[in-house]
Backbone as JSON Lines, residues from 0, in Angstrom:
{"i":0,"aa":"X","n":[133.84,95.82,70.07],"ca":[133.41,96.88,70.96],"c":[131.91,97.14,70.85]}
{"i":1,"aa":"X","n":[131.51,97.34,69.59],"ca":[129.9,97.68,69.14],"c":[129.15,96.13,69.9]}
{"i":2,"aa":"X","n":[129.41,94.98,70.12],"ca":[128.77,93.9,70.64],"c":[128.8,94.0,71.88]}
{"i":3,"aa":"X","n":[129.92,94.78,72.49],"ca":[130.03,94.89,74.05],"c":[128.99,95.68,74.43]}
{"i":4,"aa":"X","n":[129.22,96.75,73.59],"ca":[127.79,98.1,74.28],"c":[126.64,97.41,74.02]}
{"i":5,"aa":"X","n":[126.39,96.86,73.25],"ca":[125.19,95.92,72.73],"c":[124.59,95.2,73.61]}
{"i":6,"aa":"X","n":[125.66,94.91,74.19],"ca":[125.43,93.22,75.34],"c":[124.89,93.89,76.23]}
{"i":7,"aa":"X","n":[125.71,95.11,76.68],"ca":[125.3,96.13,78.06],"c":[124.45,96.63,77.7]}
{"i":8,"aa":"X","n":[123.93,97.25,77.11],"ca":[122.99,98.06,76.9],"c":[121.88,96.87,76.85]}
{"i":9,"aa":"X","n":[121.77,96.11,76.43],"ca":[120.71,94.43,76.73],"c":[120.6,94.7,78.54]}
{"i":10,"aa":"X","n":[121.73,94.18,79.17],"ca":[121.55,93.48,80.53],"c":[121.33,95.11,81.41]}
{"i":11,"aa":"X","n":[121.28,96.15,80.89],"ca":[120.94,97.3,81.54],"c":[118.88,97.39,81.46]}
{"i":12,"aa":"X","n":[118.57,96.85,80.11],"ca":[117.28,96.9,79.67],"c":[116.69,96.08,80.52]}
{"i":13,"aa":"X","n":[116.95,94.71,81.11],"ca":[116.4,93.63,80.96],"c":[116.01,94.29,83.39]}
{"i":14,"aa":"X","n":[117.61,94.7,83.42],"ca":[117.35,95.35,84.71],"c":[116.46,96.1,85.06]}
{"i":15,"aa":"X","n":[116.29,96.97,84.45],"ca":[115.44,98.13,84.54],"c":[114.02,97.85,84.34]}
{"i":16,"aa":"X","n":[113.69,96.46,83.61],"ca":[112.48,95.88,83.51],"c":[112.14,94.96,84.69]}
{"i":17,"aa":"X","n":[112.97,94.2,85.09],"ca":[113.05,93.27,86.53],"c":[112.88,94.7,87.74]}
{"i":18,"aa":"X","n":[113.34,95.72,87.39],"ca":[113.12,96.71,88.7],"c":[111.67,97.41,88.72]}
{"i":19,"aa":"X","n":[111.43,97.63,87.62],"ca":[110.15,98.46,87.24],"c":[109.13,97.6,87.48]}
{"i":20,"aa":"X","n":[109.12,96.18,87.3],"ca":[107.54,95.41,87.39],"c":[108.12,94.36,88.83]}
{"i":21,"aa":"X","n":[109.3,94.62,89.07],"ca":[109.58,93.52,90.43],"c":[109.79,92.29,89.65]}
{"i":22,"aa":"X","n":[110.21,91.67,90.9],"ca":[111.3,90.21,90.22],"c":[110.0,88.97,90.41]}
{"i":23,"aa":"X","n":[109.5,88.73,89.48],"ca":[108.3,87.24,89.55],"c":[109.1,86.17,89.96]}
{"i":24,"aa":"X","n":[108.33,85.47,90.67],"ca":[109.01,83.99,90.8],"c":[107.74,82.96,90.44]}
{"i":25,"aa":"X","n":[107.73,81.49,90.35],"ca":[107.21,80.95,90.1],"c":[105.83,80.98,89.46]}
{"i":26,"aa":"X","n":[104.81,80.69,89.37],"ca":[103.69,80.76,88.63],"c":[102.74,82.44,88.53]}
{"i":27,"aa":"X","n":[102.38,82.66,87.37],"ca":[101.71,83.95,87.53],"c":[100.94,84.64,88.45]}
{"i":28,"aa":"X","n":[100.91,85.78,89.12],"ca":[99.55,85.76,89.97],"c":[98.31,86.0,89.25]}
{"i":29,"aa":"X","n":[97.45,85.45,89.86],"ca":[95.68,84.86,89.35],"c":[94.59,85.47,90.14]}
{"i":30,"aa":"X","n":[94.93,85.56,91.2],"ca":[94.05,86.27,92.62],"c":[93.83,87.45,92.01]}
{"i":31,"aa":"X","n":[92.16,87.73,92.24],"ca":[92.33,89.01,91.05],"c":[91.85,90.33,92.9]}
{"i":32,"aa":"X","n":[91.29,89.21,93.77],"ca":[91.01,90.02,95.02],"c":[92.14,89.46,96.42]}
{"i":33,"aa":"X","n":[93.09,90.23,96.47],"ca":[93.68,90.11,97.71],"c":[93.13,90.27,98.73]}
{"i":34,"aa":"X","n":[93.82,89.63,99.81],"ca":[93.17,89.43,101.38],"c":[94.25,90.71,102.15]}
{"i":35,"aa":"X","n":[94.05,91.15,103.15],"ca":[95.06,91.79,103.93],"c":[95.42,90.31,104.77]}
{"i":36,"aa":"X","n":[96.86,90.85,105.08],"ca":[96.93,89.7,106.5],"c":[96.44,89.32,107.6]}
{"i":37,"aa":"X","n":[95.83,90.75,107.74],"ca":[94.65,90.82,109.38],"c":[94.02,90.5,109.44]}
{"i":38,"aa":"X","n":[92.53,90.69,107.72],"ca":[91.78,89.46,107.44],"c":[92.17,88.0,107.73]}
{"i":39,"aa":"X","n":[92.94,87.85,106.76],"ca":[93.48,86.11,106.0],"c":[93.69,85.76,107.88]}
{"i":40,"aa":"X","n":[94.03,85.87,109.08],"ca":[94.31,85.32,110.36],"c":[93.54,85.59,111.14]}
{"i":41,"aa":"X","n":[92.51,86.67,110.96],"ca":[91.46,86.53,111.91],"c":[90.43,85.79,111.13]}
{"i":42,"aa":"X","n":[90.1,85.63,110.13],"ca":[89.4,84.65,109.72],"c":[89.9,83.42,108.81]}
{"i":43,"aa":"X","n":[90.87,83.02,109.73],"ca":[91.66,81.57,109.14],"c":[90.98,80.47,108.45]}
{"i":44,"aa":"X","n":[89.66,80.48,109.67],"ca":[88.89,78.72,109.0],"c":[88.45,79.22,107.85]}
{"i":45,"aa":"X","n":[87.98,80.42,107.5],"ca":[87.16,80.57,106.8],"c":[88.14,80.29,105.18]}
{"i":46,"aa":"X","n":[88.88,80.77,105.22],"ca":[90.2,80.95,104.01],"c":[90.81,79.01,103.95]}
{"i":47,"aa":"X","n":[91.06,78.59,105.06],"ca":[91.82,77.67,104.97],"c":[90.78,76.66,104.02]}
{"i":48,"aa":"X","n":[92.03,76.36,102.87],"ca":[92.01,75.35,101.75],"c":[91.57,76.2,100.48]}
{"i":49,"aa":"X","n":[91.73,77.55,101.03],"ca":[91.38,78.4,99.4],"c":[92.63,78.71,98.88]}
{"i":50,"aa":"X","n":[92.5,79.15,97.72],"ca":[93.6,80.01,97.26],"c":[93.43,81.65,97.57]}
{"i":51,"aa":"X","n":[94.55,82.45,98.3],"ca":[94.72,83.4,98.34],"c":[96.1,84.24,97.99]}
{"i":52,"aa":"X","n":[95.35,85.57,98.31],"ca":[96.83,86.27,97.97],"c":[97.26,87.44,98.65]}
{"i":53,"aa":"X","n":[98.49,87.69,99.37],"ca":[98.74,88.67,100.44],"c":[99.34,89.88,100.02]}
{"i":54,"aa":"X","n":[99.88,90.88,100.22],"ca":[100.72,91.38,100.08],"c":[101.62,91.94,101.67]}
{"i":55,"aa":"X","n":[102.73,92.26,101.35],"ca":[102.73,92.61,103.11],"c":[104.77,92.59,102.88]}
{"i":56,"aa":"X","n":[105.38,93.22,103.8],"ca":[106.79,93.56,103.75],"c":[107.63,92.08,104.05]}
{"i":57,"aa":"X","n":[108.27,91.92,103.78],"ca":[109.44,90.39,103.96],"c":[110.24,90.51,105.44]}
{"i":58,"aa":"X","n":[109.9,90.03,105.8],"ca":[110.22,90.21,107.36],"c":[111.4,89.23,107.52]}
{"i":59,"aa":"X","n":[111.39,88.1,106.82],"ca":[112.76,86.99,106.92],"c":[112.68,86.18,105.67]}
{"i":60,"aa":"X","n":[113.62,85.49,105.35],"ca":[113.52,84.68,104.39],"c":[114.37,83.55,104.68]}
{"i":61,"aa":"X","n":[113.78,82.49,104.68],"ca":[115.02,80.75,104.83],"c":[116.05,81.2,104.11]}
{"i":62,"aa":"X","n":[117.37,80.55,105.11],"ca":[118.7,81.34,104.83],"c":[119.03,80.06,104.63]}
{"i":63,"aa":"X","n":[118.76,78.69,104.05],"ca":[119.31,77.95,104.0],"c":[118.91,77.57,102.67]}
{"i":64,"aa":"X","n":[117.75,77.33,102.02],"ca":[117.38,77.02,100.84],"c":[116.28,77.93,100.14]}
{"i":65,"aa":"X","n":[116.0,79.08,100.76],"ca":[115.08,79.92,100.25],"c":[113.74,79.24,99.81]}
{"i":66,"aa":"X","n":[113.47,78.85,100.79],"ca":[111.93,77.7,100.38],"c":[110.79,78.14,101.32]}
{"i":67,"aa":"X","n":[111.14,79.58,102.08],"ca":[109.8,80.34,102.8],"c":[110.12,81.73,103.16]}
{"i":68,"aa":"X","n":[109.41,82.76,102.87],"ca":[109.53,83.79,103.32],"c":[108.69,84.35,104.01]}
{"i":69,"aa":"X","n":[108.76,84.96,105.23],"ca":[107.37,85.7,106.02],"c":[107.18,87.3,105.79]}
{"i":70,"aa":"X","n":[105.91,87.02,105.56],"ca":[104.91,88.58,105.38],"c":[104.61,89.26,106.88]}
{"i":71,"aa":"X","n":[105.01,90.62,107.11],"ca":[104.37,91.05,107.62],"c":[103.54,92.39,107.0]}
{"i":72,"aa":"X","n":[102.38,92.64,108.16],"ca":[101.55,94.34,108.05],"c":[102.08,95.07,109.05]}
{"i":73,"aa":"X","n":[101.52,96.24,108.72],"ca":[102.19,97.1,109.39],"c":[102.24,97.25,111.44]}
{"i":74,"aa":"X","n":[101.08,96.13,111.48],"ca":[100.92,95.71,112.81],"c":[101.47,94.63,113.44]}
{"i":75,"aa":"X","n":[102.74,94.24,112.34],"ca":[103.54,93.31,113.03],"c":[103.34,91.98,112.94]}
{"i":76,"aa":"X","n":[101.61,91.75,112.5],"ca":[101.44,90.07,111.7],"c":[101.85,89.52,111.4]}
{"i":77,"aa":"X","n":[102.22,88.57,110.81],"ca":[102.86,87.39,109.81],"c":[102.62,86.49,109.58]}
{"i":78,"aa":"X","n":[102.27,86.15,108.45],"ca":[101.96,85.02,107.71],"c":[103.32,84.15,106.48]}
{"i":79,"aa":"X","n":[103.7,83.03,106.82],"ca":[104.51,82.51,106.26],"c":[104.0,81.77,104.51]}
{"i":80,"aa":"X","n":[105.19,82.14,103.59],"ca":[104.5,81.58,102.68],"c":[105.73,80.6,102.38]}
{"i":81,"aa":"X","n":[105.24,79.1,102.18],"ca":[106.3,77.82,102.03],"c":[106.5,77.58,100.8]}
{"i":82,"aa":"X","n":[107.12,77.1,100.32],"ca":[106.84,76.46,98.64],"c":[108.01,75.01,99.1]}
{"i":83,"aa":"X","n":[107.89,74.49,98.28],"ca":[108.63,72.9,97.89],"c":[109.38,73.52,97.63]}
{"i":84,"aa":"X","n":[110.93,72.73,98.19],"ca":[112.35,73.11,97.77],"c":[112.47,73.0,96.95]}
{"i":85,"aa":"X","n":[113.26,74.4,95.94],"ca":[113.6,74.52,94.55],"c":[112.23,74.84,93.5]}
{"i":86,"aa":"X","n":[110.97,74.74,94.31],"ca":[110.15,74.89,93.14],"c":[110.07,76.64,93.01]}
{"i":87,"aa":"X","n":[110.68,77.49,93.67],"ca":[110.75,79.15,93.87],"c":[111.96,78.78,95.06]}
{"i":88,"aa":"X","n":[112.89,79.86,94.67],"ca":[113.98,80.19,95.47],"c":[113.47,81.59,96.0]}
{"i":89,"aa":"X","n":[113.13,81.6,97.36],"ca":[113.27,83.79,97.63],"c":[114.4,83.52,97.85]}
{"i":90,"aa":"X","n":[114.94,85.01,97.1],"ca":[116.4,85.55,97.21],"c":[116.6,85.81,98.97]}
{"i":91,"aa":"X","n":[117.7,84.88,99.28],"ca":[117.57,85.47,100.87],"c":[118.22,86.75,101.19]}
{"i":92,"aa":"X","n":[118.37,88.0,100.23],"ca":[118.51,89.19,100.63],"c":[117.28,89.9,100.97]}
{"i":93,"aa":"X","n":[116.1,89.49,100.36],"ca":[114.73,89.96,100.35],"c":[114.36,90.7,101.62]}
{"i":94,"aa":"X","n":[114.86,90.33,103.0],"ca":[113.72,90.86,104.18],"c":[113.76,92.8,103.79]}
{"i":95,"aa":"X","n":[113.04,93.42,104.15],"ca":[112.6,94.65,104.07],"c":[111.84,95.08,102.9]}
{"i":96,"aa":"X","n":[111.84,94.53,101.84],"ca":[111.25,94.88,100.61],"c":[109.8,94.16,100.48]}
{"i":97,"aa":"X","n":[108.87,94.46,100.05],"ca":[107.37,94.56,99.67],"c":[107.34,93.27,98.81]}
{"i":98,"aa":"X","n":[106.18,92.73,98.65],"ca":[106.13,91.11,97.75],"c":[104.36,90.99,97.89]}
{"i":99,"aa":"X","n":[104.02,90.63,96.54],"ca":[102.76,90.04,96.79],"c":[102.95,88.12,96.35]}
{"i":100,"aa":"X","n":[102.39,87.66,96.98],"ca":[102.35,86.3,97.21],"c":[101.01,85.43,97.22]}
{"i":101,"aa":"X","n":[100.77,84.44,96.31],"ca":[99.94,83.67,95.97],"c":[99.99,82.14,96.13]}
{"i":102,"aa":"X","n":[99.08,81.69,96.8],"ca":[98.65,80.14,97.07],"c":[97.75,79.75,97.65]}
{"i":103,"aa":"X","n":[97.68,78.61,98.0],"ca":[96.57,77.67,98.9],"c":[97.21,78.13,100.38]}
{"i":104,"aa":"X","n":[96.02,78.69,101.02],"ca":[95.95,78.68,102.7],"c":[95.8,77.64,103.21]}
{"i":105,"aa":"X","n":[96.53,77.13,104.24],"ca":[96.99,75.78,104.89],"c":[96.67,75.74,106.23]}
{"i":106,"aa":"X","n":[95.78,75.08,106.55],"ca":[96.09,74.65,108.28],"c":[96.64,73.25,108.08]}
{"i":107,"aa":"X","n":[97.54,73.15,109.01],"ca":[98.16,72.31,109.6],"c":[98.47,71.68,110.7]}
{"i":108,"aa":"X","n":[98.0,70.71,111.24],"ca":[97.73,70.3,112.47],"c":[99.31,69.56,112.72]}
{"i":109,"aa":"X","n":[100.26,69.98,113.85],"ca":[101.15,69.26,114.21],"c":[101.39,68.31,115.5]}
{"i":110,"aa":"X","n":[101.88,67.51,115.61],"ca":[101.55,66.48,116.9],"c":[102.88,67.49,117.33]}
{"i":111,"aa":"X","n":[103.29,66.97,118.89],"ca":[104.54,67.36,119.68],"c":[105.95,67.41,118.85]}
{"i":112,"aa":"X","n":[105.64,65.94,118.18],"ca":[106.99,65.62,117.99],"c":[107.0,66.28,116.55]}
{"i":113,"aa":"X","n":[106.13,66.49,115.78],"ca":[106.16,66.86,114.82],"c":[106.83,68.86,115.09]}
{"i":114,"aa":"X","n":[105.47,69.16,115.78],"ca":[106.15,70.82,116.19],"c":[107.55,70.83,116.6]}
{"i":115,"aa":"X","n":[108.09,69.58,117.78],"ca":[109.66,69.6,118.22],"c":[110.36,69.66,116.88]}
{"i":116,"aa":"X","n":[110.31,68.65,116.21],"ca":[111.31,68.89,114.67],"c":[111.31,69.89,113.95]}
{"i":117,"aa":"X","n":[110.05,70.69,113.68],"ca":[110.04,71.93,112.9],"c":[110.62,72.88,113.82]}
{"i":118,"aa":"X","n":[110.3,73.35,115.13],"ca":[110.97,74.28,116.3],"c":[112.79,73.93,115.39]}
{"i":119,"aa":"X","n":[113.36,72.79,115.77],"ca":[114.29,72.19,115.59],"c":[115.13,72.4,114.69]}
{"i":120,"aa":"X","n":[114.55,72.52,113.09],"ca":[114.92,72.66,111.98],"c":[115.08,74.51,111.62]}
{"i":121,"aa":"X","n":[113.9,75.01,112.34],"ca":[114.29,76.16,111.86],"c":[114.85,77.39,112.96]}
{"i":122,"aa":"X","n":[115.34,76.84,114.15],"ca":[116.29,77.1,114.7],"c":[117.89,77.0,114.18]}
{"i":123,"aa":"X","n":[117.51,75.83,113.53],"ca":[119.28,75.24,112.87],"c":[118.76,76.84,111.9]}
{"i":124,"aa":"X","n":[118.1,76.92,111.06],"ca":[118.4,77.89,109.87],"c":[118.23,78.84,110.34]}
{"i":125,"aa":"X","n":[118.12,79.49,111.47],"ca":[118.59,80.42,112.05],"c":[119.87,80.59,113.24]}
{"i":126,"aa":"X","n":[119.99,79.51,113.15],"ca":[121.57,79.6,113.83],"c":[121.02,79.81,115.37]}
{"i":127,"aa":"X","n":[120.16,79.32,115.69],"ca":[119.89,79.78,117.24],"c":[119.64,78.53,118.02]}
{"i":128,"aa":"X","n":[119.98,78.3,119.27],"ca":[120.28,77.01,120.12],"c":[118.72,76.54,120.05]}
{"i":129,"aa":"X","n":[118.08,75.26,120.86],"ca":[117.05,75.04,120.34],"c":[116.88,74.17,121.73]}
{"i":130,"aa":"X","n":[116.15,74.1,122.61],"ca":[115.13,73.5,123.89],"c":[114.26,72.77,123.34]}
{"i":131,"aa":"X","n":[114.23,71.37,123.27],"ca":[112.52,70.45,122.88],"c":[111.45,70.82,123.8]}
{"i":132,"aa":"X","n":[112.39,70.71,125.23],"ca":[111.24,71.11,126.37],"c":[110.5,72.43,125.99]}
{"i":133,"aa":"X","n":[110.65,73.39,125.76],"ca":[110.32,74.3,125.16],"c":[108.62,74.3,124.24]}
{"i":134,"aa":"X","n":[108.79,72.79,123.58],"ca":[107.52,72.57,123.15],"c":[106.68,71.57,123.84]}
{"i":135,"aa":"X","n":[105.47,72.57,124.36],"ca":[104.84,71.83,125.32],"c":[103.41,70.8,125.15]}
{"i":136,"aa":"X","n":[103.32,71.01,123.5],"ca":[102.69,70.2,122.53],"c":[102.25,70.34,121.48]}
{"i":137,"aa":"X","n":[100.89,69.48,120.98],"ca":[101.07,69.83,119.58],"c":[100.43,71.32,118.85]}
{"i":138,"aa":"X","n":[100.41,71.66,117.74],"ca":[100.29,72.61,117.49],"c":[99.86,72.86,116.21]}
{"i":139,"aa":"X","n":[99.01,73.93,115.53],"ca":[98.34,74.23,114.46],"c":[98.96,75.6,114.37]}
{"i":140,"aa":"X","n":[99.12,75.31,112.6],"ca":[99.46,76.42,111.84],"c":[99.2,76.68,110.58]}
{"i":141,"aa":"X","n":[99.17,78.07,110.3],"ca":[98.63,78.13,109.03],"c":[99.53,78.86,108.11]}
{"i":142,"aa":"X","n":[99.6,78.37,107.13],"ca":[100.6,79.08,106.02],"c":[99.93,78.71,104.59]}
{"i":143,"aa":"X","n":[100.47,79.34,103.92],"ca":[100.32,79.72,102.63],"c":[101.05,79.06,102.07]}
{"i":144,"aa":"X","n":[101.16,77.9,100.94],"ca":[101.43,77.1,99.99],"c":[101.68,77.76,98.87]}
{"i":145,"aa":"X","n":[102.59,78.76,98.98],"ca":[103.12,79.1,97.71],"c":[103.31,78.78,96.23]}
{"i":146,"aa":"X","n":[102.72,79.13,95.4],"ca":[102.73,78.8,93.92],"c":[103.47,80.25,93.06]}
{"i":147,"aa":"X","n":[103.1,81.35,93.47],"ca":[103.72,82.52,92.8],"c":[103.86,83.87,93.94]}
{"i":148,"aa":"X","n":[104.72,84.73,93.32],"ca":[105.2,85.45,93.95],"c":[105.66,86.72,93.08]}
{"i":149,"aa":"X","n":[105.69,88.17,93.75],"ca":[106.38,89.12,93.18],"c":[106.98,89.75,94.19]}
{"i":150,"aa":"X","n":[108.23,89.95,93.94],"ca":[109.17,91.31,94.96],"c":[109.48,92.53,94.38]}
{"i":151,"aa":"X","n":[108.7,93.46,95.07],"ca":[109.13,94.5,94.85],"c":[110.26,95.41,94.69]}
Protein backbone atom coordinates (compact mmCIF):
# COMPACT_ATOMS: atom_id res chain seq x y z
CA UNK A 1 0.00 0.00 0.00
CA UNK A 2 2.88 2.55 1.24
CA UNK A 3 4.52 1.86 -2.58
CA UNK A 4 1.16 2.55 -4.13
CA UNK A 5 0.79 6.09 -2.51
CA UNK A 6 4.41 6.41 -3.33
CA UNK A 7 4.00 5.61 -6.98
CA UNK A 8 0.96 8.19 -6.98
CA UNK A 9 2.13 10.64 -5.24
CA UNK A 10 5.43 10.37 -7.97
CA UNK A 11 3.04 10.46 -11.19
CA UNK A 12 0.89 13.34 -9.43
CA UNK A 13 4.48 15.34 -8.99
CA UNK A 14 5.85 14.66 -12.28
CA UNK A 15 2.11 16.09 -13.64
CA UNK A 16 2.00 19.03 -11.96
CA UNK A 17 5.56 19.75 -13.25
CA UNK A 18 4.64 18.88 -17.09
CA UNK A 19 1.56 21.41 -16.30
CA UNK A 20 3.40 24.17 -14.58
CA UNK A 21 6.42 24.58 -17.21
CA UNK A 22 4.24 22.98 -20.31
CA UNK A 23 4.95 19.78 -22.10
CA UNK A 24 8.67 20.26 -24.15
CA UNK A 25 9.08 18.35 -27.13
CA UNK A 26 12.13 17.87 -28.99
CA UNK A 27 15.28 20.00 -28.67
CA UNK A 28 15.58 22.90 -26.07
CA UNK A 29 14.50 26.36 -26.96
CA UNK A 30 17.69 28.65 -27.79
CA UNK A 31 15.97 31.75 -29.46
CA UNK A 32 16.63 34.05 -26.77
CA UNK A 33 14.50 36.93 -29.16
CA UNK A 34 11.15 35.79 -30.57
CA UNK A 35 9.54 37.03 -33.74
CA UNK A 36 5.64 37.68 -33.64
CA UNK A 37 3.95 35.95 -36.57
CA UNK A 38 3.01 39.26 -38.27
CA UNK A 39 6.65 40.10 -38.30
CA UNK A 40 8.15 36.49 -39.24
CA UNK A 41 5.35 36.86 -42.75
CA UNK A 42 5.54 40.23 -43.53
CA UNK A 43 9.08 40.08 -43.59
CA UNK A 44 9.58 36.47 -44.88
CA UNK A 45 12.78 37.01 -47.18
CA UNK A 46 14.27 38.63 -44.65
CA UNK A 47 13.94 35.58 -41.88
CA UNK A 48 13.99 32.85 -44.51
CA UNK A 49 17.02 30.39 -43.74
CA UNK A 50 17.34 31.76 -40.10
CA UNK A 51 16.49 30.22 -37.09
CA UNK A 52 13.46 31.56 -35.38
CA UNK A 53 10.97 31.36 -32.81
CA UNK A 54 7.09 32.00 -32.62
CA UNK A 55 4.76 31.83 -30.19
CA UNK A 56 1.05 31.93 -31.17
CA UNK A 57 -2.29 29.53 -30.30
CA UNK A 58 -2.48 25.83 -32.13
CA UNK A 59 -4.96 26.24 -34.55
CA UNK A 60 -4.64 22.39 -35.98
CA UNK A 61 -2.39 19.71 -35.61
CA UNK A 62 -1.64 16.56 -38.32
CA UNK A 63 -4.17 14.04 -37.29
CA UNK A 64 -2.36 11.46 -38.88
CA UNK A 65 1.23 11.40 -37.59
CA UNK A 66 1.56 14.56 -35.59
CA UNK A 67 4.51 15.83 -37.73
CA UNK A 68 3.01 19.70 -38.04
CA UNK A 69 1.14 21.96 -36.13
CA UNK A 70 -0.14 25.55 -37.14
CA UNK A 71 0.32 28.81 -35.16
CA UNK A 72 -1.95 31.31 -35.18
CA UNK A 73 -2.13 35.41 -33.75
CA UNK A 74 -4.72 36.86 -32.72
CA UNK A 75 -5.35 38.20 -36.33
CA UNK A 76 -5.91 34.95 -37.66
CA UNK A 77 -2.19 34.38 -39.27
CA UNK A 78 -0.57 31.20 -39.48
CA UNK A 79 2.45 29.92 -39.74
CA UNK A 80 3.04 26.11 -39.96
CA UNK A 81 5.71 24.43 -38.03
CA UNK A 82 6.88 20.79 -39.80
CA UNK A 83 9.31 18.52 -38.20
CA UNK A 84 10.44 14.95 -39.77
CA UNK A 85 8.14 12.15 -38.90
CA UNK A 86 8.66 10.90 -35.43
CA UNK A 87 11.46 13.30 -34.76
CA UNK A 88 8.53 15.39 -32.29
CA UNK A 89 5.05 13.99 -32.17
CA UNK A 90 2.37 17.20 -31.41
CA UNK A 91 -0.16 15.60 -29.38
CA UNK A 92 -3.10 15.85 -31.85
CA UNK A 93 -5.37 17.08 -29.00
CA UNK A 94 -3.26 20.33 -28.93
CA UNK A 95 -5.45 22.84 -31.23
CA UNK A 96 -6.58 25.74 -28.78
CA UNK A 97 -3.74 25.77 -26.38
CA UNK A 98 -0.63 28.28 -26.60
CA UNK A 99 3.02 26.74 -27.77
CA UNK A 100 6.21 28.44 -28.39
CA UNK A 101 8.05 26.86 -31.30
CA UNK A 102 11.60 26.89 -32.59
CA UNK A 103 13.46 26.32 -36.00
CA UNK A 104 14.83 27.19 -39.34
CA UNK A 105 12.36 29.47 -41.49
CA UNK A 106 11.82 27.80 -44.83
CA UNK A 107 10.84 29.00 -48.18
CA UNK A 108 9.92 26.56 -50.35
CA UNK A 109 9.41 26.74 -53.84
CA UNK A 110 6.76 24.11 -55.20
CA UNK A 111 6.24 23.17 -58.94
CA UNK A 112 2.26 22.25 -59.82
CA UNK A 113 2.67 18.86 -59.36
CA UNK A 114 4.52 19.14 -56.39
CA UNK A 115 1.71 21.74 -54.70
CA UNK A 116 -1.08 19.04 -56.37
CA UNK A 117 0.45 16.21 -54.02
CA UNK A 118 0.81 18.26 -50.92
CA UNK A 119 -3.02 19.94 -51.60
CA UNK A 120 -3.57 16.00 -51.94
CA UNK A 121 -1.97 14.58 -48.93
CA UNK A 122 -3.25 16.94 -46.58
CA UNK A 123 -6.69 16.84 -47.64
CA UNK A 124 -6.46 12.91 -47.07
CA UNK A 125 -5.39 14.04 -43.28
CA UNK A 126 -8.10 16.00 -43.09
CA UNK A 127 -10.62 13.83 -44.41
CA UNK A 128 -11.79 16.35 -47.01
CA UNK A 129 -12.42 15.49 -50.88
CA UNK A 130 -9.60 16.98 -52.94
CA UNK A 131 -9.85 18.80 -56.84
CA UNK A 132 -6.13 18.82 -58.64
CA UNK A 133 -7.82 21.32 -60.91
CA UNK A 134 -8.10 23.36 -58.04
CA UNK A 135 -4.29 23.92 -58.25
CA UNK A 136 -3.62 26.30 -60.78
CA UNK A 137 0.23 26.16 -60.25
CA UNK A 138 3.22 26.25 -58.67
CA UNK A 139 3.60 27.67 -55.43
CA UNK A 140 5.86 29.06 -52.49
CA UNK A 141 5.70 28.53 -48.94
CA UNK A 142 7.10 29.18 -45.92
CA UNK A 143 7.27 27.18 -42.79
CA UNK A 144 9.22 26.64 -39.98
CA UNK A 145 11.47 23.48 -39.67
CA UNK A 146 10.85 22.52 -36.39
CA UNK A 147 13.57 21.41 -33.95
CA UNK A 148 11.82 22.30 -30.46
CA UNK A 149 8.74 23.13 -29.04
CA UNK A 150 6.68 23.96 -25.80
CA UNK A 151 2.79 23.58 -25.11
CA UNK A 152 1.30 25.31 -22.88
Amino acid sequence: MRIQLATLASVFTAVSLISAAGLKLGKPLAVKDPVSVATLLSHAGDYAGKTVQVKGKIAEVCQMMGCWMDLTNDDGQKVRIKVEDGDIVFPKDSAGKQAVAEGKFARIELTREQAVAQAKEEAEEKGRKFDPSSVKGGITIYQIQGTGAVIE
